[in-house]
N, C-alpha and C positions, 0 to 999 in steps of 0.2 A: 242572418242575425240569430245569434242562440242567447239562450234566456239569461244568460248574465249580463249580453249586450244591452238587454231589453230595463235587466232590474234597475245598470248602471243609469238608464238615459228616465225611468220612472223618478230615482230617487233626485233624477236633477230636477228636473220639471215639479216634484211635490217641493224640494227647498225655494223652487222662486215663488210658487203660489204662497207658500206661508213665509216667506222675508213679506212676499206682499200685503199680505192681511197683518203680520205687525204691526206693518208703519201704520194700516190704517186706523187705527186708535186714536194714534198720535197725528193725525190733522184735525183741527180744528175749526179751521176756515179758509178760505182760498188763497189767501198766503202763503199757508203753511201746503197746502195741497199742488197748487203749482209752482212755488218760485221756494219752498223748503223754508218758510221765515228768512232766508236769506243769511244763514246761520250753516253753511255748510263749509266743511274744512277743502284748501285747495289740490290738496292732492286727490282727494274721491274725486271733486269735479274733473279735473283733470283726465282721470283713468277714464269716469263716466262719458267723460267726451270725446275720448279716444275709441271705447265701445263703440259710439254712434256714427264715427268717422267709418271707422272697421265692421263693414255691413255683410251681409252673403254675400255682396258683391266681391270683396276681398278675398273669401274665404272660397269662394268657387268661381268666381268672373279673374282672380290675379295669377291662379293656374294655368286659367286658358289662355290669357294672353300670356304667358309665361312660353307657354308650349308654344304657338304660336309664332309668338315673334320673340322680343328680347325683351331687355333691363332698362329701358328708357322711359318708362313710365314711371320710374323713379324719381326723376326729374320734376313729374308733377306733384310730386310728392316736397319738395322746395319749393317750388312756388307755393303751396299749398303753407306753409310755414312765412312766404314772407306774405301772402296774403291776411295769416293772423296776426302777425306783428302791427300791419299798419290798424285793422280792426281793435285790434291792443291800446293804441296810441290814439286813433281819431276819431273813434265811434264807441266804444263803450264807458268810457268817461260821459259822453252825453247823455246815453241811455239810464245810464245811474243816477244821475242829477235828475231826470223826467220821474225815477220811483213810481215805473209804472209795471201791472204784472204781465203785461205783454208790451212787445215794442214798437206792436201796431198802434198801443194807447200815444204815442209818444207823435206819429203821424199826426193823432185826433187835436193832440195839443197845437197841433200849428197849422192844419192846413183846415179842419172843424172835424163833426160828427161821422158825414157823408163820406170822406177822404178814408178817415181810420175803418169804418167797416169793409169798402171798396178793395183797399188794401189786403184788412184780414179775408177777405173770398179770394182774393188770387194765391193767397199764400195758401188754401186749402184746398182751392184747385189744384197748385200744381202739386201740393203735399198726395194729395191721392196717387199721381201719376208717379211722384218719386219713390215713396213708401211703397207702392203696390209694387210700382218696378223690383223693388228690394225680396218682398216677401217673395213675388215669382221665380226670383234668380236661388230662394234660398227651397223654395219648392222644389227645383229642379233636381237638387243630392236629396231632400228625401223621397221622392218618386224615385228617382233610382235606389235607396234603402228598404223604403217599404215593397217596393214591386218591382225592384230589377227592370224597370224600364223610362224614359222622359217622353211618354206619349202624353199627347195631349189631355188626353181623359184622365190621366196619372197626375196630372201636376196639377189641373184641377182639384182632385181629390189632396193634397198634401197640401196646397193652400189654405183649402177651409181647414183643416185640420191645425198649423202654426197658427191661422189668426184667434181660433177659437180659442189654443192656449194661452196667447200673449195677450186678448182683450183682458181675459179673467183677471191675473192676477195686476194688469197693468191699472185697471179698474180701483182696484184696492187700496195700491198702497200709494198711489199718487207720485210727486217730484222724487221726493226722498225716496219714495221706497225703490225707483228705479235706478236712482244712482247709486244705492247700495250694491244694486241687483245685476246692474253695468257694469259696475267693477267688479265684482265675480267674475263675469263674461267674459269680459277681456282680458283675464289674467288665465280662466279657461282657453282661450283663442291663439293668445300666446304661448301656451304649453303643448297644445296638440299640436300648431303649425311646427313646432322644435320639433315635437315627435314623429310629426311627417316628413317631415323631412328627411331624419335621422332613416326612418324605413322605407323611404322611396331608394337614397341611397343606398342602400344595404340590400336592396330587391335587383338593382341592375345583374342580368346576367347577359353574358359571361362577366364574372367580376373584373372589372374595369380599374386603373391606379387614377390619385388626380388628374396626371398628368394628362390619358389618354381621352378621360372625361372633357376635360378642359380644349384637348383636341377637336373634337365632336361637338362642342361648345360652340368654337370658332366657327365652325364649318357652317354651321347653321346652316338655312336654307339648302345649300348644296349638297344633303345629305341625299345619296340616292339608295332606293329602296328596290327590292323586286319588283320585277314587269308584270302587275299583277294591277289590272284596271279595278278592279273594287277599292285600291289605299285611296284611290282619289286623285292619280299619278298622271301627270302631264306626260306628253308621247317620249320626253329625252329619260324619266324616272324621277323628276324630281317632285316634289309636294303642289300641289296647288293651291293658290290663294295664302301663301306663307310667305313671312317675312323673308328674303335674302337675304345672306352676311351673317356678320357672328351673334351670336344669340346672346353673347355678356358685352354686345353695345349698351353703353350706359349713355356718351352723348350725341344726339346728332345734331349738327352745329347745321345745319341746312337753313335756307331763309324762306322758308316756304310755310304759306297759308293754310294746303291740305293735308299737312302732319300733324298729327294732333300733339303728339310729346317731344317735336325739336326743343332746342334752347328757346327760343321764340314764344313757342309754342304754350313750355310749360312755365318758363319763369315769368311771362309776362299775361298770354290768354290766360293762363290758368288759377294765377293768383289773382287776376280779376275775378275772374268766376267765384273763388273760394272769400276774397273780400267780399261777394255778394252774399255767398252760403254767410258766412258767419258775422255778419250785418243785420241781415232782410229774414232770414229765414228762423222761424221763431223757435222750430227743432234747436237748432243749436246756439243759439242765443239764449232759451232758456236755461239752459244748463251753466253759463257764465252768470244769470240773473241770481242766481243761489247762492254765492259764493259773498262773503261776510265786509266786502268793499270791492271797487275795482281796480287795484292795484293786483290782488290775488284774483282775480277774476280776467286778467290778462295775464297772468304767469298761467291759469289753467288754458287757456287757450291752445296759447303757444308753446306750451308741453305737451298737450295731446296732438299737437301734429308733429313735433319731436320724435316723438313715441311713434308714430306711425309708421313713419319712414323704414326701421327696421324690421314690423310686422309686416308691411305691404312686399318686402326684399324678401323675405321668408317663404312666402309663396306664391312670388313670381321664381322665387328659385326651384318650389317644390312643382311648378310646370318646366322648369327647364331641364330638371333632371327626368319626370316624366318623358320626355322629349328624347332623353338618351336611351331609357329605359327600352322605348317601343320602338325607334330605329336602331335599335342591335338587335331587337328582338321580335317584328310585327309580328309576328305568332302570336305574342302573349297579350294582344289586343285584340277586338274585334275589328274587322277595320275600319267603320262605318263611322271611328273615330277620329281617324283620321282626316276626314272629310267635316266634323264638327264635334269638336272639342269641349263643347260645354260642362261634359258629364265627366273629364277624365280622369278628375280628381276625385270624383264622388265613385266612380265605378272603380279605382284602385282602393279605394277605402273598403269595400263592400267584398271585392276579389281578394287582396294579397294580405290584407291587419289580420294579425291574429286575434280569436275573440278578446272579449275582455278590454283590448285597447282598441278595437272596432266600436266600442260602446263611448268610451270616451271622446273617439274621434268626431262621431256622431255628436255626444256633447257640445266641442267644442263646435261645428255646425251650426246646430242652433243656439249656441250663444251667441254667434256672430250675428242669427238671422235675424233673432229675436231682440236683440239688446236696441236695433236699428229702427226695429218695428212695432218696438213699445213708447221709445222715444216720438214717435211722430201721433200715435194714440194722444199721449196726455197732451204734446204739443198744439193737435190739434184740437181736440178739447178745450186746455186754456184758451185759445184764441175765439174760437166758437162760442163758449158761455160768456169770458170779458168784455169782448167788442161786439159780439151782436147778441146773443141771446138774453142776455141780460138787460141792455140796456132797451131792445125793442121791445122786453117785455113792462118793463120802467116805461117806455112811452105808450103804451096800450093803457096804460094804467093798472095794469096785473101785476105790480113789481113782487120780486121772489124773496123774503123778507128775512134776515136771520142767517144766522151763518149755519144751523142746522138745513133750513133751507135750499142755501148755496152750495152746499154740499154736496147733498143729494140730487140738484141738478145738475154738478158735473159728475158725479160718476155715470148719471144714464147718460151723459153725453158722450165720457170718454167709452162707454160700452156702446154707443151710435157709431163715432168712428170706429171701432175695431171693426163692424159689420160693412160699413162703406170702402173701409180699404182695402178690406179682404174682398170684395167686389170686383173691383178697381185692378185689383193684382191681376183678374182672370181679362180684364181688359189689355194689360200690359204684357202678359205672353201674347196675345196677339199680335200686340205693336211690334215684338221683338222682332219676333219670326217673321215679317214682313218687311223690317227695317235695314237687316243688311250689318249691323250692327253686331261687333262683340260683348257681350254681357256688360264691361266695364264700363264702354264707353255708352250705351244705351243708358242705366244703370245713372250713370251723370249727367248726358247729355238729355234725357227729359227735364232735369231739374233748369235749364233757361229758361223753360216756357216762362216761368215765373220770374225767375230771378232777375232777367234783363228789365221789367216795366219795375219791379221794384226798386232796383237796385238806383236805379234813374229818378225815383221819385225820393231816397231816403235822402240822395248828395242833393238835390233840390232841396231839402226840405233842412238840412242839419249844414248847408254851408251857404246857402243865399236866401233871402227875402223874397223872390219871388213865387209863382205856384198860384193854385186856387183849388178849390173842388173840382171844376171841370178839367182843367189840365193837369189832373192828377189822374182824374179816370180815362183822360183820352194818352194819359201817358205809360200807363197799364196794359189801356190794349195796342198801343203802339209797341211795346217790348215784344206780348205777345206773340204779334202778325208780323213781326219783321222775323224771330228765330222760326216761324213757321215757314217764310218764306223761305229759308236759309237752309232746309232740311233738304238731301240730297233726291227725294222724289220730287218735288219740287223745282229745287235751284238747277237741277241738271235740265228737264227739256227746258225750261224759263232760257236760261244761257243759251241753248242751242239756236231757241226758235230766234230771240233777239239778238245774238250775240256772233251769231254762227259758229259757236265754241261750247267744250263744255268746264263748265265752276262746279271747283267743289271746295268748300269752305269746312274744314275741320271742325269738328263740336266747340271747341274749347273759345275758338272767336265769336262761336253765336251769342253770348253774355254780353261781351263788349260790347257786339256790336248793336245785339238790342240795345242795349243801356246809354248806348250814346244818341240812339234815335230816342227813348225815353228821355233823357234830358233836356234835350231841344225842344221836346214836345211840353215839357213840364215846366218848362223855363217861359213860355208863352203866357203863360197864366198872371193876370195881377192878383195881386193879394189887395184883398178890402180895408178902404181907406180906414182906421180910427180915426175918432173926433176926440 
C-alpha cells in the first residue's frame, strides 16, 4: 500500500464519520433517529437497501464462489426479488398500519408484552451471528491489506479495527445518516467491481481473445494443471473440491435437496428465506419503515434486489475470470490458493492494481463491509432501547423521560452494539473455519437460526387468530433447534446412526423448514378469551 493508497482510503473514512455527525443534529427523538421521521425519498431507500443486501459477503465471498464453481447463484438472486415482491404485497401494508418503530412492536400488539420482547432477543441473537459473520468475511481482505496475510491473529486484529470505525460514526448520525452513507457505498461498490473487473481481464496472461476465455469457461472443472501436489491436485490433475462442468452455468434444473442454487433451490428455498429476511428481520425492514407510505416502501424493496442481481454477476464474474487468470498461469499465484479461495480476490487487489486504484479498490471494500455493518448497529439498537430497554426500564419505575433523554440512551446503546458485534465476529471466524462452508453460503446460512422461529411466528400472528405467549416462545426455540439440527455436523452422523445413510440438507431449506415446524408449534397456542 503506498501513501496515496492510504490518503485515498483516510479521506473516505473522515467523509462518513462527518456525513455522520451531520445528520446528528438533525435528530430529535427516536423517530427521527431510527425510522428517519418516515420522510425519506424512495430511491435513497432503495440504493440504502441494496448497500445492506451487498455485504463483504458480496464483495469477497461472490469471487470465491465465482472461482470455485459457476453462475448459478444468480438464481438466488431471483428468488431473492420474488421473495420481496410477496413482502411488497402481504406484509408491509400491515406493518405500516401497526406505526410502530420496530416490527417486533407490531408482535407486542397481538400476541402481549412477553411475546414482543422474546421476539426482539432472538432477532439480536441471531443479528450477532449474521453481522459478525459479515464483518469477519470483510476482515478477511483487510488482513490480507494491512499484513499480506488471513491468519488467525490478523483478522482478529482487522475486525476490531472496522468495528471501531463503523460503531463511531454509525453512533452519530442515526437512520438518515446511514442511508445517506449507504448510498455512497454502494454506488462506490458498483464502481470498483466494474473496475475489477475491467483489470482482472486486462491482467490475464498470455492475452486471451473472448472466444478462447469463454473456451476455459466451459471447461471449467476439467481444467488440468501441472503435476505439482501443493495446487491441491487430485492424482488424474484435476482441482479438488471444485465445481465440475462449465463455469457460466447459470441453470441447474436438478431436483435435488442438497444443491443449494438449483431452480428448486433458489426460486423456491430461497425466496422463502429472503420473505423471512425482509419480513422478520428488523435490519432490513427498517429501512422500508422510512420511506414516506408503503406504496414507495415496496417499490424500494423490490428495486434494491433488482439492483442486486447485476452487482452480485459482476463479481461472481470477477472470480471466474480470476479462474482463467491462474489456470493459464499457476505461477502468478501462490498455490495455497488454490486449495482455499477466500483471499483471491483481496490478494489480486494487493498484487496486480496499480496504486492509486488500489486505494479505491480498498474503498470500495469497505463500503461493502461497512454499509452492512452499520446497518445492523442502529438495527440493533432500535430494537434493544424500543422493546426492551425502555419499556423495562418504565416498569422498574425508572422510566427515561424526554426525548433529550431517549436519545442519549440510544446512542450508548447503539455504541454497546458496535462492541458486542465486533465480539461476535471473532466468534464467527471460528464457526467458519470449522464449518466447511464457503463464505457465502456460511455468511446466509447463520442467519436461519433466527429466521425460521420468527418467520413462523409473524404468518401466525399477521394471517390467523390463533398463538399465545407461550407458543410463541416455544415456537422460537423450535425454529432454532430444528435449523440446528439440520446443520451438516450434526444431520450427517444423526442420518447415519438412525437411517444407515447419509442427509445433507442444503442451507437454503433450513428456513422453511424451521418455519414450518415454528408454525405448527405456534398454531398450538389459544389466544385469551375477551369478555
Amino acid at each position: 500500500m503506498s501513501p496515496v493508497d492510504w490518503i485515498i482510503i483516510g479521506l473516505f473514512l473522515v467523509a462518513l464519520t462527518t456525513i455522520g455527525f451531520f445528520f446528528s443534529r438533525r435528530n430529535r427523538n427516536l423517530e427521527d433517529y431510527f425510522v428517519a421521521g418516515r420522510s425519506m425519498p424512495t430511491w435513497i431507500v432503495a440504493l440504502a437497501a441494496t448497500g445492506t443486501s451487498i455485504s463483504a459477503g458480496t464483495f469477497v465471498g461472490s469471487p470465491e464462489l465465482g472461482f470455485n464453481t459457476n453462475l448459478t447463484f444468480i438464481m438466488s438472486c431471483v428468488g431473492a426479488v420474488i421473495g420481496g415482491l410477496f413482502v411488497a404485497l402481504l406484509v408491509l401494508p400491515r406493518l405500516y398500519r401497526a406505526k410502530t418503530i420496530t416490527i417486533y412492536g407490531y408482535i407486542g400488539d397481538r400476541f402481549g408484552e412477553t411475546s414482543k420482547r422474546a421476539t426482539s432477543v432472538m432477532f439480536l441473537f441471531g443479528q450477532l451471528f449474521t453481522s459478525g459473520s459479515r464483518l469477519f468475511i470483510a476482515a478477511i481482505a483487510v488482513s490480507v491489506i494491512l499484513f499480506g496475510s488471513i491468519h488467525f491473529q490478523f483478522i482478529m486484529y482487522s475486525i476490531i479495527i472496522l468495528g471501531i470505525v463503523s460503531t463511531i460514526y454509525t453512533m452519530a448520525g442515526g437512520i438518515k445518516g446511514l442511508l445517506y452513507i449507504d448510498t455512497l457505498q454502494i454506488l462506490l461498490v458498483i464502481g470498483t467491481g466494474i473496475a475489477a473487473l475491467v483489470l482482472v481481464a486486462l491482467s490475464i496472461e498470455p492475452r486471451l481473445g473472448l472466444g478462447e476465455i469463454w473456451r476455459s469457461l466451459t471447461d471449467g472443472g476439467m481444467v488440468k494443471l501441472p503435476a505439482r501436489p501443493e495446487y491441491g491436485l487430485a492424482a488424474d490433475g484435476t482441482l479438488k473440491g471444485w465445481a465440475a462442468g462449465s463455469k457460466v452455468q447459470l441453470v441447474d434444473p436438478s431436483f435435488r435437496f442438497d444443491r443449494p442454487y438449483n431452480l428448486i433451490g433458489a426460486l423456491v428455498a430461497y425466496a422463502i428465506f429472503k420473505f423471512a429476511q425482509f419480513s422478520t428481520d428488523h435490519e432490513f425492514v427498517q429501512r422500508q419503515l422510512t420511506c414516506r407510505s408503503v406504496k414507495e416502501a415496496g417499490v424500494s424493496l423490490v428495486w434494491s434486489q433488482l439492483l442486486a442481481i447485476p452487482i452480485v454477476a459482476v463479481f461472481l464474474c470477477i472470480g471466474l475470470l480470476l479462474w482463467v487468470k491462474f489456470t493459464q498461469d499457476p505461477g502468478a499465484m501462490p498455490s495455497d490458493f488454490f486449495a482455499d479461495a477466500r483471499d483471491v480476490f483481496p490478494q489480486f487487489i494487493c498484487r496486480s492494481v496499480p496504486t492509486g486504484v488500489r486505494g479505491l479498490m480498498v474503498v470500495g471494500l469497505l463500503a461493502a463491509a461497512l454499509s452492512s455493518f452499520n446497518s445492523a448497529i442502529n438495527a440493533m439498537a432500535s430494537s434493544f432501547v424500543t422493546d426492551l430497554y425502555l419499556p423495562i426500564r418504565k416498569d422498574r419505575g425508572r422510566p427515561v423521560t424526554g426525548d433529550a433523554g431517549e436519545m442519549a440512551s440510544s446512542k450508548k446503546m447503539a455504541a454497546l452494539m458496535g462492541v458486542i458485534l465486533t465480539g461476535f465476529a471473532i466468534v464467527t471466524a471460528v464457526m467458519q473455519q470449522s464449518s466447511g462452508l464457503n463464505l457465502v453460503d456460511f455468511a446466509t446460512g447463520v442467519m436461519c437460526f433466527s429466521y425460521a422461529g420468527m418467520l413462523g411466528v409473524f404468518i401466525v400472528a399477521l394471517y390467523t387468530r390463533r398463538g399465545s405467549t407461550a407458543s410463541v416462545i416455544a415456537a422460537l426455540v423450535a425454529g432454532l433447534l430444528t435449523v440446528l439440527l439440520l446443520q451438516p455436523y450434526i444431520l450427517t452422523p444423526l442420518s447415519q446412526a438412525l437411517l444407515g445413510r447419509t442427509l445433507f440438507i442444503a442451507w437454503p431449506w433450513w428456513c422453511p423448514i424451521g418455519a414450518t415446524v415454528s408454525i405448527l408449534v405456534c398454531l398450538a397456542g389459544k389466544p385469551k378469551q375477551t369478555i
